[in-house]
VOKOL-161029 format. One line per field, with one value per residue (C-alpha): residue number from 0; chain; x, y, z. Coordinates in nm, 4 decimals. Example, Ala and Ser with C-alpha at 12.3 -4.5 7.8 and 13.67 -1.06 7.14 Angstrom:
<atoms>
i <- c(0:1)
ch <- c(A:A)
X <- c(1.2300:1.3670)
Y <- c(-0.4500:-0.1060)
Z <- c(0.7800:0.7140)
</atoms>
This chain:
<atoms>
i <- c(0:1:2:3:4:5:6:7:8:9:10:11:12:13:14:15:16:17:18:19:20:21:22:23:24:25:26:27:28:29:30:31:32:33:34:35:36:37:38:39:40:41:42:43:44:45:46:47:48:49:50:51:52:53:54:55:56:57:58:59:60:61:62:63:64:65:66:67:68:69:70:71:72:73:74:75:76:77:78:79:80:81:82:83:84:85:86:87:88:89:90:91:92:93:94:95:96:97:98:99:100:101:102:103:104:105:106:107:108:109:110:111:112:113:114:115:116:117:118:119:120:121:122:123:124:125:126:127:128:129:130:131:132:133:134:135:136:137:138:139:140:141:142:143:144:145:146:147:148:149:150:151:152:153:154:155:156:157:158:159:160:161:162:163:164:165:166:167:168:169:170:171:172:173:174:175:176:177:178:179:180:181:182:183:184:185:186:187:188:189:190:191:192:193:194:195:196:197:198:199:200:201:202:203:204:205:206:207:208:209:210:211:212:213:214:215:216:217:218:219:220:221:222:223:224:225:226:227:228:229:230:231:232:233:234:235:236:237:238:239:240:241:242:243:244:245:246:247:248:249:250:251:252:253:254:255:256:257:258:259:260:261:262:263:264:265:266:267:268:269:270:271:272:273:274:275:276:277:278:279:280:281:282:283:284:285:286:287:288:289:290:291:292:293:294:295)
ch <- c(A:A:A:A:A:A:A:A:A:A:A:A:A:A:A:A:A:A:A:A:A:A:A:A:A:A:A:A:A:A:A:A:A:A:A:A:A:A:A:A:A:A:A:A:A:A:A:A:A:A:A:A:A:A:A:A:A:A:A:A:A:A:A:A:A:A:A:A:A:A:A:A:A:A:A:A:A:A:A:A:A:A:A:A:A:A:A:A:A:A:A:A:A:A:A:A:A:A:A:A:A:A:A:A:A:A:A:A:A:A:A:A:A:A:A:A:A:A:A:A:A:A:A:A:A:A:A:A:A:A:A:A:A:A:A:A:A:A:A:A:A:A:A:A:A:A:A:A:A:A:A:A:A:A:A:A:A:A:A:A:A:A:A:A:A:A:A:A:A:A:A:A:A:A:A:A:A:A:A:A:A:A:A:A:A:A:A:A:A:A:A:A:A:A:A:A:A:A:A:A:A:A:A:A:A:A:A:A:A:A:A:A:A:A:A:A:A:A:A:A:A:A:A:A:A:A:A:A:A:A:A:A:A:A:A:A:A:A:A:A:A:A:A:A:A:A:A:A:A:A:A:A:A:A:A:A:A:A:A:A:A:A:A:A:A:A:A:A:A:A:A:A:A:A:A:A:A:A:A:A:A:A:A:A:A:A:A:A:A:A:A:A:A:A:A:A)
X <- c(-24.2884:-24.2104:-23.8847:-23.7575:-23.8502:-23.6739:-23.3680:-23.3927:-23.3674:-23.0202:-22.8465:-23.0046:-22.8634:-22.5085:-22.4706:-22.5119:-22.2277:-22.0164:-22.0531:-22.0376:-21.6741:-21.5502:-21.6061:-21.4728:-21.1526:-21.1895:-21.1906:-20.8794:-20.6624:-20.7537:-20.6776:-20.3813:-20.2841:-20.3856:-20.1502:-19.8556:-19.9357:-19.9382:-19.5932:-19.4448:-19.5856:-19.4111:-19.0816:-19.1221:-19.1899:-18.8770:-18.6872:-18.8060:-18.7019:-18.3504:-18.3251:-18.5036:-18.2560:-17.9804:-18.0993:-18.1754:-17.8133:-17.6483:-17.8532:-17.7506:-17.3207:-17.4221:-17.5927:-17.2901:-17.0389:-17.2813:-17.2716:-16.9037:-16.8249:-17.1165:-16.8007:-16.6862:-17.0355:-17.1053:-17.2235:-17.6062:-17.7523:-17.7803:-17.3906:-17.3327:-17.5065:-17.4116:-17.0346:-17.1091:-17.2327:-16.9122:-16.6882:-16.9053:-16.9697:-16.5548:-16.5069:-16.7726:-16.5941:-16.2022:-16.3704:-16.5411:-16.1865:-15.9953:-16.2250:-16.2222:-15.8541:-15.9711:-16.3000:-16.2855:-16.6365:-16.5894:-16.2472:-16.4275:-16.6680:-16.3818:-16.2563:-16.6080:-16.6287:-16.2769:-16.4086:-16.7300:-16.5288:-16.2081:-16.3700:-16.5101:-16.2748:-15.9957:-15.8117:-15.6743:-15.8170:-15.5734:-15.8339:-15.8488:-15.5097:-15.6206:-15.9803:-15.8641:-15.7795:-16.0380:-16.2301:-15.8987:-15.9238:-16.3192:-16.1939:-16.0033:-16.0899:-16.4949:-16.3763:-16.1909:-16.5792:-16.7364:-16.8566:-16.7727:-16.5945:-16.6873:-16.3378:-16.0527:-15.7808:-15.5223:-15.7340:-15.7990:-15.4629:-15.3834:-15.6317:-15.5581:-15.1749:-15.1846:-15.4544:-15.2856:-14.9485:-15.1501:-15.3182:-14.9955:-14.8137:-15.1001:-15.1710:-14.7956:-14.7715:-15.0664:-14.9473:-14.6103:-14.7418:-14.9985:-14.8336:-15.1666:-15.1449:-15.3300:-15.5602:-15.4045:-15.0701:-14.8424:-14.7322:-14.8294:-14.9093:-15.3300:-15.4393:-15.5647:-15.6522:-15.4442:-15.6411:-15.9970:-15.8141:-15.7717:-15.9966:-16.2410:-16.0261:-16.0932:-16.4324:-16.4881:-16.3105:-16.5218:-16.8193:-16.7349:-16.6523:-16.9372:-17.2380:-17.4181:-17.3886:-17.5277:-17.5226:-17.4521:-17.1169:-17.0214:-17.2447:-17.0648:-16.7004:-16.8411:-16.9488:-16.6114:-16.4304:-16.6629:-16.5944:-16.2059:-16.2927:-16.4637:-16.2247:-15.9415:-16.1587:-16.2312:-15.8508:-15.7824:-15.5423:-15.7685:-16.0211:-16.3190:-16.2288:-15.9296:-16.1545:-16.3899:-16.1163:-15.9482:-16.3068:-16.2936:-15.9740:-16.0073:-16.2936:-16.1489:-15.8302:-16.0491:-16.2778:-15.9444:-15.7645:-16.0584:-15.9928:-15.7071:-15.8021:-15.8273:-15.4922:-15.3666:-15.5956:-15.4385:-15.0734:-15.0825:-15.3329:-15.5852:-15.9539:-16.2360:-16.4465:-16.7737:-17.0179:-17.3932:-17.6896:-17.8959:-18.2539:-18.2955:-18.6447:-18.6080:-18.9222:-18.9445:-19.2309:-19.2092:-19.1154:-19.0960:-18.8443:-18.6152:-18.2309:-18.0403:-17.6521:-17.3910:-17.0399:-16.8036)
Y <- c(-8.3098:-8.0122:-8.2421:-8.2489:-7.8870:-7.8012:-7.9622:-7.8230:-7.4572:-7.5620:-7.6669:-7.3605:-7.1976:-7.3600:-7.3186:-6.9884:-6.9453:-7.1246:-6.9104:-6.5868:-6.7443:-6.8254:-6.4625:-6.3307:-6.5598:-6.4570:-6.0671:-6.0913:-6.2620:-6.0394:-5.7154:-5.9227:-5.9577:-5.5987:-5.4866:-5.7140:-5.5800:-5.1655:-5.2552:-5.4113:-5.1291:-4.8291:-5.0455:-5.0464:-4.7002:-4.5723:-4.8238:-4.6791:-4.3107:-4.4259:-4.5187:-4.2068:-4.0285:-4.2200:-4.2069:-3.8250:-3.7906:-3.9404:-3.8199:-3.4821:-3.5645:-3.7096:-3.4157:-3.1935:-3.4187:-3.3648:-2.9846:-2.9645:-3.1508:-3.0229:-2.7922:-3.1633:-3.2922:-3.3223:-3.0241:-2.9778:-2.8435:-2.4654:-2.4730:-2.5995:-2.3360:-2.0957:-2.2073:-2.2099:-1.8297:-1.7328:-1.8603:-1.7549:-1.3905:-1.3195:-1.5323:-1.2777:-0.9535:-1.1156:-1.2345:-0.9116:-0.7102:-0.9697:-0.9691:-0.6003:-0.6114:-0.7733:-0.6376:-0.2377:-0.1322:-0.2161:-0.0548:0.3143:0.1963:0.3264:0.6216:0.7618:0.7176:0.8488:1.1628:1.2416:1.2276:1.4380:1.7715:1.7347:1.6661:1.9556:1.7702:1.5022:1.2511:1.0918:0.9215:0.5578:0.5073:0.5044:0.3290:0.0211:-0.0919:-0.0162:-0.3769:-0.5122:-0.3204:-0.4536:-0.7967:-0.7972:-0.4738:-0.6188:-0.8896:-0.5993:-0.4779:-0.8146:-0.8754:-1.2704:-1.3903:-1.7464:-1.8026:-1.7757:-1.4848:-1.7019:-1.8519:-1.4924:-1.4460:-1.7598:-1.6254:-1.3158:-1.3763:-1.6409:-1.4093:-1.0965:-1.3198:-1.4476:-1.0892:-0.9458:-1.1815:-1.2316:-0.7843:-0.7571:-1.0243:-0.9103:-0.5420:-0.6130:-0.8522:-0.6141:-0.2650:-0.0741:0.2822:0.5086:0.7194:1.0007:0.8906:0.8448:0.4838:0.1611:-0.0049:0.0333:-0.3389:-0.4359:-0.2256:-0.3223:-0.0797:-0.1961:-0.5844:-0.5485:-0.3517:-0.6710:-0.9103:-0.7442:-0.6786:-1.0104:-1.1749:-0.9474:-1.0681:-1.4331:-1.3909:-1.2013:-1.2535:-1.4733:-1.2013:-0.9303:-0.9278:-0.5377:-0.5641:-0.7341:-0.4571:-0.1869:-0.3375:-0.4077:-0.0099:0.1331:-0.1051:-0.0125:0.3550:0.2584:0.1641:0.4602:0.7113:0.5386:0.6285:0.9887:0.9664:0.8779:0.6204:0.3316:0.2617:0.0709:-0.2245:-0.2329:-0.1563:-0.4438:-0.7219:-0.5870:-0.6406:-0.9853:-1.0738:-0.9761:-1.1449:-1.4858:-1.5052:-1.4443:-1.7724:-1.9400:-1.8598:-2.0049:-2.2903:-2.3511:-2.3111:-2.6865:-2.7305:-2.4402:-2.5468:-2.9418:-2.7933:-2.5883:-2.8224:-2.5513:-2.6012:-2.5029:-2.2893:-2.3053:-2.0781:-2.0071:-2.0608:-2.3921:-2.4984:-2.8717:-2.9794:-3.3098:-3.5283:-3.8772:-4.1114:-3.8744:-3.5705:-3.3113:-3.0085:-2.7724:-2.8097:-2.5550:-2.5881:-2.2794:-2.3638:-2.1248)
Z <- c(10.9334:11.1578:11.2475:10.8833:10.8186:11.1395:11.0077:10.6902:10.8018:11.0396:10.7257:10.5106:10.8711:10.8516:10.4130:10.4828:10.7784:10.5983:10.2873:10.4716:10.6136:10.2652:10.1297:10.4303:10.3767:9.9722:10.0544:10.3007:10.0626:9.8047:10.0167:10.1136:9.7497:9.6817:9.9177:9.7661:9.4776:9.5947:9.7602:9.4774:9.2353:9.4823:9.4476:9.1377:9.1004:9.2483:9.0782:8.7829:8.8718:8.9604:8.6512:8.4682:8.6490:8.5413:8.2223:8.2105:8.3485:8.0870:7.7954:7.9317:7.9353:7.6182:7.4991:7.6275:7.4086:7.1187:7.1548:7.1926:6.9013:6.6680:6.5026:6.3675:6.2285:5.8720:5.6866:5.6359:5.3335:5.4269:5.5631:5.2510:5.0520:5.2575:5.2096:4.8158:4.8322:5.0418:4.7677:4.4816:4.5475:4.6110:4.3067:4.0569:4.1597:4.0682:3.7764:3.6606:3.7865:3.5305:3.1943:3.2301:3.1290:2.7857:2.7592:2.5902:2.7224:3.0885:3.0536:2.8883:3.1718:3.4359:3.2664:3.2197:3.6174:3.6746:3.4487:3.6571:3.9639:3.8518:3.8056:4.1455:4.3448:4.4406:4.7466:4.8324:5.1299:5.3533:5.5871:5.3398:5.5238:5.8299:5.8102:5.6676:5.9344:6.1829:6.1454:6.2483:6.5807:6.6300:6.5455:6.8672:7.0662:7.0860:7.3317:7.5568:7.5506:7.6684:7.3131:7.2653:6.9366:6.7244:6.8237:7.0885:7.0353:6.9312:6.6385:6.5297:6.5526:6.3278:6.0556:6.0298:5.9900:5.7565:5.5302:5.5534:5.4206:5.1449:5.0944:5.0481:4.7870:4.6203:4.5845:4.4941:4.2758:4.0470:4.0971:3.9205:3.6986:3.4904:3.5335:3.5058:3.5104:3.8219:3.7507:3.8419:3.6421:3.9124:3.8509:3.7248:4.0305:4.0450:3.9595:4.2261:4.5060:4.7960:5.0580:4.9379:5.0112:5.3277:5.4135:5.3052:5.3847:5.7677:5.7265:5.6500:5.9154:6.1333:5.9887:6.0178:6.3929:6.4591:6.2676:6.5652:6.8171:6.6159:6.1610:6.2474:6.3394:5.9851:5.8258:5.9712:5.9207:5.5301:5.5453:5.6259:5.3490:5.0953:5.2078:5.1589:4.8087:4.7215:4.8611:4.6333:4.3320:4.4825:4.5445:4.1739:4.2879:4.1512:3.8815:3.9818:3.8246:4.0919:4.3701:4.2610:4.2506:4.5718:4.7930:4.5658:4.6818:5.0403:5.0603:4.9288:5.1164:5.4620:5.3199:5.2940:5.6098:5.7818:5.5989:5.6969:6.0733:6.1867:6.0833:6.2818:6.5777:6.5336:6.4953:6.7853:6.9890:7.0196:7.1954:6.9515:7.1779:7.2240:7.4182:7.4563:7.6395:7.5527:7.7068:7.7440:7.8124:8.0080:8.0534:8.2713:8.3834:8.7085:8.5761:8.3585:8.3986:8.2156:8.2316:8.0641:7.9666:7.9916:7.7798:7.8392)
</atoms>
């Protein structure tokens, strides 16, 4: 009896060793595969930010590309309507300066104006000369002053020659065409206002090149040429029907000048520019930061 027992208790003795040795064996080869596993996932780690890096690298030339060339996208909605509104306002003030030739009220509408201002008015005002042009000088003197343009100096050039040709056939052409007698009676050359034209057709152009620096410089250029139009009424050189039609067809031929910009900038092979500051967030699997992109 106490021989079997004996025995008993060495094998319970030698199950247990051996046990105890195969976990032990177990646990290394699973720290073993543990660690295989760690290394692999580190390689694999900075695999993978190679390639977020590539990856962020490339979105960012391609973002770049996108930016440069957003000039040549289709239009969205609110260009649209905004383009709509830039053609429809010009085209209400030719059209009310027109059906005032053929419509008697809106013409006793000017000579009751011209009669409040004639008895108040003892001089002449020489100044509308002069101040017509003055949005022409901020259209190119605000780059002298570090203020930056939509567009490069010889694209302002382009647009305001080929308006200021169109301005003037189209002002001399109407003025000879409908012989409409001054105010003042001293010829028959006051449909349309020529001064209130281009004094628009500048403000406008100002406006255009402007308005994403600062909507006060088109305010103030669309201040002096309604100041133009009203000193040719105080003047008596124009009705207001003339002054209405001339701020309509200022207006109008600036809208199509810049029309005809990317034909100009094709002919001459001219670089649209583009400027400004953009923030680019940039997130990774490792990262997250904040690129920002200068064109200039």
């Amino acid at each position: 009896m106490f021989v079997q027992k004996s025995t008993k208790k060495n094998i319970l003795k030698r199950n247990s060793i051996v046990k105890i040795i195969i976990i032990s064996i177990c646990l290394i080869k699973s720290n073993f595969s543990t660690a295989q596993i760690d290394t692999t996932f580190v390689s694999d780690s900075l695999s993978l930010t190679e390639i977020s890096e590539r990856n962020d690298t490339l979105s960012s030339i391609e973002f770049e590309k996108s930016y440069l060339h957003s000039a040549f996208l289709p239009k969205t909605k609110q260009q649209k309507i905004n383009t709509a509104l830039s053609f429809a306002i010009p085209s209400a003030l030719i059209t009310y300066g027109i059906i005032t030739r053929f419509i008697q009220p809106l013409q006793k509408f000017d000579h009751f104006i011209d009669a409040k201002i004639k008895p108040n008015v003892h001089r002449k005002y020489t100044f509308d000369d002069y101040i017509q042009y003055a949005p022409y000088v901020a259209i190119f003197g605000l780059d002298w002053c570090k203020v930056r343009a939509k567009n490069g100096f010889w694209e302002r050039t382009l647009v305001t020659a080929t308006g200021a040709l169109m301005l003037f056939s189209v002002i001399t052409a109407t003025k000879y065409l409908t012989l409409i007698e001054r105010p003042d009676g001293s010829n028959f050359h006051s449909f349309p206002s020529g001064h209130t034209a281009t004094a628009f057709f500048g403000a406008h152009i100002l406006f255009r090149e402007y308005q994403d620096v600062s909507p006060f410089i088109g305010i103030a250029g669309y201040a002096v040429a309604l100041t133009t139009g009203a000193m040719r009424m105080v003047n008596r050189k124009h009705w207001l029907s003339d002054v209405v039609i001339g701020a309509g067809i200022g207006v109008l031929v600036a809208e199509l000048s810049y029309l005809l910009l990317p034909s100009w900038r094709k002919l001459f092979k001219i670089k649209q520019r583009g400027s400004g500051l953009t923030i680019i967030p940039s997130i990774s699997q490792t990262q997250i930061a904040i690129c920002g992109v200068w064109i200039f």
